[in-house]
N, C-alpha and C positions, 0 to 999 in steps of 0.2 A: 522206307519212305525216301525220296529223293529230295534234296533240297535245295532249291532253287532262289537264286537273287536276281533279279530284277533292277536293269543302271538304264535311265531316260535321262535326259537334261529337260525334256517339257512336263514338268509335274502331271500337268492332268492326263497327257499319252502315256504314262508309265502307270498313274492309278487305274486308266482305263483298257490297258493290257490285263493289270493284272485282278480289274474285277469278269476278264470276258471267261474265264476259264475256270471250270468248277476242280479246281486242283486235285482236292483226293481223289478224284474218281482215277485219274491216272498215278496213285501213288505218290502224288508231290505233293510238296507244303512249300507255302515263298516263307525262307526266313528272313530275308530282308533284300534293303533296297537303296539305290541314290543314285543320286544326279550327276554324279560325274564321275572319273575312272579314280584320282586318289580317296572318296570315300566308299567304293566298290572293294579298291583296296584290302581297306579298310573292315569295311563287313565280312570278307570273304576269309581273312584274316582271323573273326573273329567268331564266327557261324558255321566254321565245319561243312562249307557248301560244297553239294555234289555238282551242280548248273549252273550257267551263268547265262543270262539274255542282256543281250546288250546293243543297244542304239551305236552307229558308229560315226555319227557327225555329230562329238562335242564339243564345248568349249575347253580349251589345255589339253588334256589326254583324249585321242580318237579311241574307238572303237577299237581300231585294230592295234595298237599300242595297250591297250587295254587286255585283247585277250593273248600277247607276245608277253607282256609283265605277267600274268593269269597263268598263263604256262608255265614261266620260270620259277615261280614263286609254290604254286597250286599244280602239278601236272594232271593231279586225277581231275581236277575239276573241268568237265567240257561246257564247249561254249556254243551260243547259236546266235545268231546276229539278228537285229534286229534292224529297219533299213525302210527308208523310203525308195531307195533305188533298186532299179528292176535291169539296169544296166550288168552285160556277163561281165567285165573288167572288178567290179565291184564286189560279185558274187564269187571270182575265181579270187580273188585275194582273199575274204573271206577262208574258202577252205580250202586255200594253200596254208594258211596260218593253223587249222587245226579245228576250225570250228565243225560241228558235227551238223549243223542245217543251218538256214538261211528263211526268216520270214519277212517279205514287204507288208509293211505297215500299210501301206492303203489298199490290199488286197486282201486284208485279212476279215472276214465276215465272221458272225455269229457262226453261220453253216457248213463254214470251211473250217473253223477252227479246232474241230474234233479231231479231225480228220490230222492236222498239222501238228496236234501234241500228240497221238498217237505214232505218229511215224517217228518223233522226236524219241518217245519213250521204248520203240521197239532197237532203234541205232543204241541206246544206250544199254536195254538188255542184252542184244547182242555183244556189244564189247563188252558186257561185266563177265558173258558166258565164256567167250574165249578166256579173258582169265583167269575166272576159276578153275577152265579145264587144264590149263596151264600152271599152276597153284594149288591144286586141290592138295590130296593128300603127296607125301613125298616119296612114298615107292610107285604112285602113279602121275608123277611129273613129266608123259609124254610128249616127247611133240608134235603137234597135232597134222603133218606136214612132212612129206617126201622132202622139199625142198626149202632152204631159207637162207637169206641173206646176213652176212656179218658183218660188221660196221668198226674199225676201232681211229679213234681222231689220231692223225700222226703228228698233234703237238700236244701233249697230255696238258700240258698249261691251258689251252684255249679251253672259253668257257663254256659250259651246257653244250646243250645238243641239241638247239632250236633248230637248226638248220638240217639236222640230219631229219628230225621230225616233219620239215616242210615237204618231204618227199613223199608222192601219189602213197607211192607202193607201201611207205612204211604207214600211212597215216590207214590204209585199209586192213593192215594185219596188227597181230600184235608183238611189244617190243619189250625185249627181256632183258636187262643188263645181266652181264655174264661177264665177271673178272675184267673192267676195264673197256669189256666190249660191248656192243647190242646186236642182240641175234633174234630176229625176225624170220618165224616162219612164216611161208608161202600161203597162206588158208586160202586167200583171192589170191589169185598169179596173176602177174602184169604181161604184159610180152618183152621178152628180152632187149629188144631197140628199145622199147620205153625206159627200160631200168639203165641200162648202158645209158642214155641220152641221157636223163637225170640227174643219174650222178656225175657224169661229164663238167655238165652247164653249172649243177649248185654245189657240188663238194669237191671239183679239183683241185686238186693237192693239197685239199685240206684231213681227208678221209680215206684209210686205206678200208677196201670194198671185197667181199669174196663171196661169191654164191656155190653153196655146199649142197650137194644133193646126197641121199641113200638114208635120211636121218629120221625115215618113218619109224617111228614107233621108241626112239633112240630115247633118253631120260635126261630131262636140262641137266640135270649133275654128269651123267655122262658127257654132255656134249662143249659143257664146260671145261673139264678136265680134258678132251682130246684136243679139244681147238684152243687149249690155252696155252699146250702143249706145242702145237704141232702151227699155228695158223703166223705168229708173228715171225719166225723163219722162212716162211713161205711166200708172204710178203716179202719177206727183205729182199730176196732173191727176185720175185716176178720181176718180171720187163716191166719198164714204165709208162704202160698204159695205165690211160683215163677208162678203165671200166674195170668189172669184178673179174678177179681172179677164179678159177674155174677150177673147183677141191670135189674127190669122190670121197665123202664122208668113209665107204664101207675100205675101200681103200686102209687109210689110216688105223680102222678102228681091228681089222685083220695081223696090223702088225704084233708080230708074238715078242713073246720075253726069255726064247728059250737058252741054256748055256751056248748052244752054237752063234745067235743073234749076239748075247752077251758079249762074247770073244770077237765075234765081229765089228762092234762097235769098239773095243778095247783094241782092235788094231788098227778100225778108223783115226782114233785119237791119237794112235802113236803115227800115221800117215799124215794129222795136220800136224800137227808139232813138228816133225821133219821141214814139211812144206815149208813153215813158217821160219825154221833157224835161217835154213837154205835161201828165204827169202830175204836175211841179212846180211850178204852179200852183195845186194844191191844188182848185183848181174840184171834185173829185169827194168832199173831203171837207166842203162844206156844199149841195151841189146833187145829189138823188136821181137825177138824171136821167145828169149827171155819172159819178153814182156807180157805176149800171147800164152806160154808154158804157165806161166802164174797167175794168170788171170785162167784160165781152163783149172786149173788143180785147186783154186778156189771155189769156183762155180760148181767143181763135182763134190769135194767136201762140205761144202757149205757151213766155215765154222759158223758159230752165234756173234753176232755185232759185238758183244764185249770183248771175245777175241779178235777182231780187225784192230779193236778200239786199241787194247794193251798192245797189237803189234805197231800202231802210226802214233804212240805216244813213245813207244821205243825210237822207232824210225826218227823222231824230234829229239827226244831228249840226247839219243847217241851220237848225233853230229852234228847240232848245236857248234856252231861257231868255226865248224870245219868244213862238211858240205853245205849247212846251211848259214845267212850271214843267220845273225841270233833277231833281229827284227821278222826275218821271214820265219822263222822257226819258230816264233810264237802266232804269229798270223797263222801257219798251219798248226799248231796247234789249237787254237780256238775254233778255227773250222773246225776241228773235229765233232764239238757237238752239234753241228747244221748236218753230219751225214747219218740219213737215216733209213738209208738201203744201199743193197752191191752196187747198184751204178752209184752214189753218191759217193761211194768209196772208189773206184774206178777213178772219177771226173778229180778225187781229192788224190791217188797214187801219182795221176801224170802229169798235174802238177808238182808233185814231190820230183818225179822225174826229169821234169824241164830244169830246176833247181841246179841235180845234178849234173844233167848236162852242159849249166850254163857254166858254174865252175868249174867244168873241166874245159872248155873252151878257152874260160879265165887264164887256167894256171898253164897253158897249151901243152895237155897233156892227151896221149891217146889214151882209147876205150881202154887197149890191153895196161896200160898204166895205171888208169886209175882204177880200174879192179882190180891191183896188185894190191896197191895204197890199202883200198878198202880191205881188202882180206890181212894184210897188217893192222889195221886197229883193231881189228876183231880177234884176231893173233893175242895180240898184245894187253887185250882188256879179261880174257877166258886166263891167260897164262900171268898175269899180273904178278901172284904167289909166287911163282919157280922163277927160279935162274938163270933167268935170257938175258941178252944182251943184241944191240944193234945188228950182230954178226947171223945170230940165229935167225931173228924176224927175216932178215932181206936173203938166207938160204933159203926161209920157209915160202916166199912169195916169187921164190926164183928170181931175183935180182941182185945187181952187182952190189956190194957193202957201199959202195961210194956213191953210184946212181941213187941207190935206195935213199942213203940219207940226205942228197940233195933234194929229191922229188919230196921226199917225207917233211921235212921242213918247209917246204913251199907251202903244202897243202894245210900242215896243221898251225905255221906261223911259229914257233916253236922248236929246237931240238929236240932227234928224238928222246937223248936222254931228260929234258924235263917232262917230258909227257907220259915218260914211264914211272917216273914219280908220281906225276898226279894220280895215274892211275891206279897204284901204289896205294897212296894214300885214301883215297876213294873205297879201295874195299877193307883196308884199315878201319872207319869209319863206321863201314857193314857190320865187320868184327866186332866194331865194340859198343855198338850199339843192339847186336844180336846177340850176344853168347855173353857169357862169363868168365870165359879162359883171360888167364895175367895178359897182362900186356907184352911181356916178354914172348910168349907164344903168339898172340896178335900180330908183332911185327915180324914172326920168321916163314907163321900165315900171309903174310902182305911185300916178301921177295927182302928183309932188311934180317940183316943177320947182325946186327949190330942194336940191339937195344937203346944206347944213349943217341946213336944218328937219328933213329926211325922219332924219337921222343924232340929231339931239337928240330926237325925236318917237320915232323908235326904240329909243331908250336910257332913254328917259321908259315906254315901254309894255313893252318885253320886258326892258330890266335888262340891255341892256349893247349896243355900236354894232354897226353890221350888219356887221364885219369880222370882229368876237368872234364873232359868230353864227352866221355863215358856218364860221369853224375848228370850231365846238364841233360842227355838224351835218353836218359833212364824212363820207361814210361811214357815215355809222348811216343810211338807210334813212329818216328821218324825224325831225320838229323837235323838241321838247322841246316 
């Protein structure tokens, strides 16, 4: 039995609605009813309704605020409007909002009336049918549909999904959340300009969009699992167009798992990982060429966004205060969580690049300099533990012991020997917040061969000896 509520603001047009219609005969019963939208609320709240008729010129809450709350609150519950106006503006907002029919109150006759709740009751059979066939049992959860739309919001914050729902194409098929996403088979097909145009005008850049085809016959658990898999990488990556991304379900669903595939992926991993040392170097942010090489060898591997993330939170933390001043090094750091595709990484890399162009400008230094520089900190932070010395780094970078250290102290403000300290001290730190080895071993791990220096050097830089340091960092996951 369907249960229906009934919201008029003119008492006796809402009693005289609902004495015109011999209910059961269509399977309804009205449980209840009111005058305006917060005691609609209210009943709706508290009645288990499957229907809602509703007048849309109230006092305080309209009609259509009524069935937008109705939605939020109640999704299964559909609506039908109830309406003096015969105006299209009136009837098109109506079911853009979701409503499932539309009746004018002064058109409505005894004789017509059959006819009006019949039609009312076959749109609601219909969608109860798609769902169950969609629903039923769960080794036959097919879908029902060659083709269907995928929908996931790209601010997981932002609320509901009114808006996704205002759309033609989704309000005539049915929609299945699926791990974060809504996947809509095709049962009615739209035309592809409608769908494109659509989501254009009401979800740009609010929704990433992707239209999958080959998924006849395919099992929402299945279609779950490949695309939850396979679709927010695909995304990341698309060009940033305003329309759906265009996925062959069969495509994906073909890819095997065998040892050759295995090994292949295991030496894809060890090609980004390369990629990405290589990319510390910095070579690609003052050389175009560079620039292009790393942006292509990203694009073909395509690591996962968490990877970008840990390589530009590296990129900030490691030159802090040397390539970057420390105000702009947090400013790009907080960008980081605004980028939430390759190009948004791209638009966030060259500005990291202009950064270090500018300070090399700064300290008027050339390209081949400061990519010496650079590969000296990097020297110098990997080699921290052994036994270099000024002489070594500026052989290793190809530069003169004397040029070296003039250039080197420009850039990091600094002699090199304190920096080799810090640096020193820094994976000291690591030590003894990771492991368990004496401290005696700690410091000859961290380039000090002298236990009492490394212990006064320590208590001189961090403010208290590496034993205190050790207890205070015991447990917490990370150093002070």
């Amino acid at each position: 039995m369907i249960k229906a509520v009934v919201v008029d603001d003119e008492r006796l047009v809402r009693k005289g609605f609902i004495s015109l219609f011999d209910w059961t005969s269509y399977g309804m019963v009205v449980v209840g009813e009111a005058g305006d939208g917060k005691t609609a609320l209210e009943v709706l709240g508290q009645t288990d309704a499957d229907l809602l008729f509703t007048d849309i010129t109230m006092p305080g809450m309209s009609g259509f605020e009524l069935i937008k709350e109705t939605r939020r609150r109640h999704p299964r519950v559909r609506s039908v409007v109830l309406t003096c106006h015969h105006e299209f503006d009136f009837v098109q907002e109506a079911l853009r909002l979701g409503a499932i029919d539309y009746i004018v109150k002064t058109l409505l006759e005894p004789e017509t009336a059959d006819q009006t709740m019949r039609r009312i009751v076959e749109r609601i059979e219909w969608e109860d049918g798609c769902r169950a066939a969609l629903l039923a049992d769960e080794t036959q959860r097919k879908l029902p549909a060659d083709s269907a739309l995928v929908f996931r919001p790209l601010d997981p914050a932002a609320e509901g999904s009114d808006e996704l729902f205002e759309l033609s194409f989704v309000r005539r098929n049915p929609a299945i959340p699926i791990g974060g996403m809504w996947l809509t088979p095709l049962l009615h097909p739209s035309p592809i300009e409608e769908i494109r145009r659509e989501i254009k005008s009401r979800l740009d850049g609010r929704w990433a969009s992707a239209l999958v085809t080959g998924m006849a016959g395919v099992t929402v658990e299945e279609a779950e699992k490949t695309l939850a898999e396979r679709l927010p990488l695909a995304w990341f990556y698309a060009p940033p167009l305003n329309e759906p991304l265009r996925v062959d379900y069969g495509e994906w669903a073909r890819g095997s798992c065998s040892p050759a595939d295995r090994s292949d992926r295991a030496d894809h991993m060890d090609r980004m990982q390369e990629t990405f040392l290589g990319a510390m170097d910095l070579k690609w942010t003052l050389d175009a060429a560079g620039w292009e090489a790393f942006k292509r060898a990203i694009g073909d591997m395509r690591p996962g966004p968490e990877r970008l993330r840990e390589f530009g939170e590296a990129l900030c933390r490691d030159w802090r205060g040397t390539l970057l001043p420390a105000e702009e090094a947090g400013r790009l750091q907080a960008a980081i969580e605004r980028n939430r595709t390759w190009a948004d990484w791209q638009a966030w890399l060259l500005q990291y690049s202009d950064l270090v162009k500018r300070r090399m400008v700064e300290l008027s230094f050339t390209g081949e300099v400061m990519l010496c520089l650079i590969r000296a900190f990097r020297y110098m932070k990997n080699h921290a533990g052994h036994k270099i010395n000024q002489a070594d780094v500026a052989a290793h970078v190809n530069m003169s012991r004397g040029y070296f250290s003039q250039c080197f102290a420009r850039l990091a403000g600094e002699p090199f020997g304190s920096v080799l300290r810090d640096l020193r001290i820094d994976r000291a730190k690591r030590l003894l917040k990771d492991t368990s080895d004496p401290v005696h071993r700690v410091a000859l791990a961290s380039g000090f061969e002298d236990e009492k220096y490394f212990s006064r050097l320590f208590r001189e830089r961090v403010g208290m000896l590496p034993s205190e340091y050790r207890a205070l960092t015991e447990g917490t996951g990370g150093a002070p």
